[in-house]
C-alpha positions, 0 to 999 in steps of 0.5 A: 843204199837204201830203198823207198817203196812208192807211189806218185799219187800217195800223200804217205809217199810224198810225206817221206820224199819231203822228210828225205829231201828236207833232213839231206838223205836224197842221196841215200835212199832210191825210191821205186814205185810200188802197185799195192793192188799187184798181188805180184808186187814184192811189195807184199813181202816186204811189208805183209800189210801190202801198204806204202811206203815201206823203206828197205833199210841196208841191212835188209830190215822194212820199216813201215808207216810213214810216222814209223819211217819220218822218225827213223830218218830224224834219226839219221839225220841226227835227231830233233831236225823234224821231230824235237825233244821234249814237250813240244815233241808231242804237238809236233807228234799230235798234228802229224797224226791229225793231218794223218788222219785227214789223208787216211780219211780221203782215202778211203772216200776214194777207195768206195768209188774206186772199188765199189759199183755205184749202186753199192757205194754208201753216201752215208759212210762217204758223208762220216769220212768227209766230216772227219776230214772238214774236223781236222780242217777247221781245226788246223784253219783255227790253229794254223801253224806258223809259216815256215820262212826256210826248210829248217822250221819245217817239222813232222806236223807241219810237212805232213799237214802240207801233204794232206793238203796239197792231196785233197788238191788233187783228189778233190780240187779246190772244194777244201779252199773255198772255206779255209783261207788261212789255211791256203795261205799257209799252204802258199807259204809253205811252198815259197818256203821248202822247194822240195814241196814243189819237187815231190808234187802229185801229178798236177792236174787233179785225179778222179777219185775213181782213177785205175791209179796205184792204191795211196 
């Protein structure tokens, strides 16, 4: 079998859990929680990059980076399911990696308050991450994807938007929802539509940012 390393709070994590459960492939991969600030961790052997999520293939191989993890499982499930052919596989590949960029964003405006004394913390360098957050917001608020009515109209952009945004819910509460309406919208739908959304939710009250919680 093969095995996911993990944690609850990471976006990246859940974004793999999501693809898993939408492509049928629960039943095929374990998942175990990983602490990426344990130097004991095997994690760090596994992935030299220490980062999550890392999948340990059957035959012993990592794939590691969600992006990287999301095509291996299209590709179990018989490709094109998250990810389609052609031209439109681009789109599909573009949101993803804004939506990406919106988590990677959020993160690291964690990590200065939970690694740094506050009167080391940069606001300026805190107000340059948020600003590429609220960008990526306010372009998928003017280009908000169609709302999926099933599972199966879900794709990589759109499950990783979903992830991005239900992460900015628990690290940030609902500050992201007072200026993007139709982007909470599309969230509620998003979850009506794809139960496993709901199944891989973080921990559900919102967390500090400067919570003693696994990295991601």
């Amino acid at each position: 079998m093969m095995k996911l390393r993990s944690s609850p709070p990471s976006p990246f994590g859940r974004k793999v859990k999501l693809a898993m459960a939408i492509l049928g492939l629960k039943d095929r991969i374990a998942v175990e929680d990983a602490n990426t600030a344990d130097p004991a961790d095997s994690l760090r052997n596994q992935n030299p990059l220490g980062k999550i999520p890392a999948l340990i293939l059957e035959n012993g191989e990592v794939l590691y980076d969600s992006a990287v993890i999301l095509e291996y499982l299209d590709f179990l499930a018989g490709g094109g399911k998250i990810l389609p052919a052609g031209e439109a596989r681009f789109t599909v590949l573009r949101d993803q990696t804004l939506a990406d960029g919106i988590m990677d964003a959020a993160i690291l405006r964690v990590y200065e308050k939970r690694f740094k004394d506050p009167k080391f913390r940069d606001p300026d360098w805190d107000a340059y991450q948020a600003a590429k957050m609220e960008r990526g917001l306010a372009y998928f608020e003017e280009n908000t994807p169609a709302a999926p009515s099933s599972s199966s109209d879900v794709d990589a952009g759109t499950l990783t938007l979903a992830c991005a945004l239900g992460y900015l819910d628990m690290r940030f509460g609902d500050d992201w929802r007072q200026t993007h309406p139709k982007l909470v919208a599309w969230l509620d739908a998003f979850e009506a539509a794809v139960p496993a959304f709901a199944d891989t939710r973080q921990p559900s009250a919102p967390v500090p940012a400067d919570a003693n919680v696994p990295l991601r």
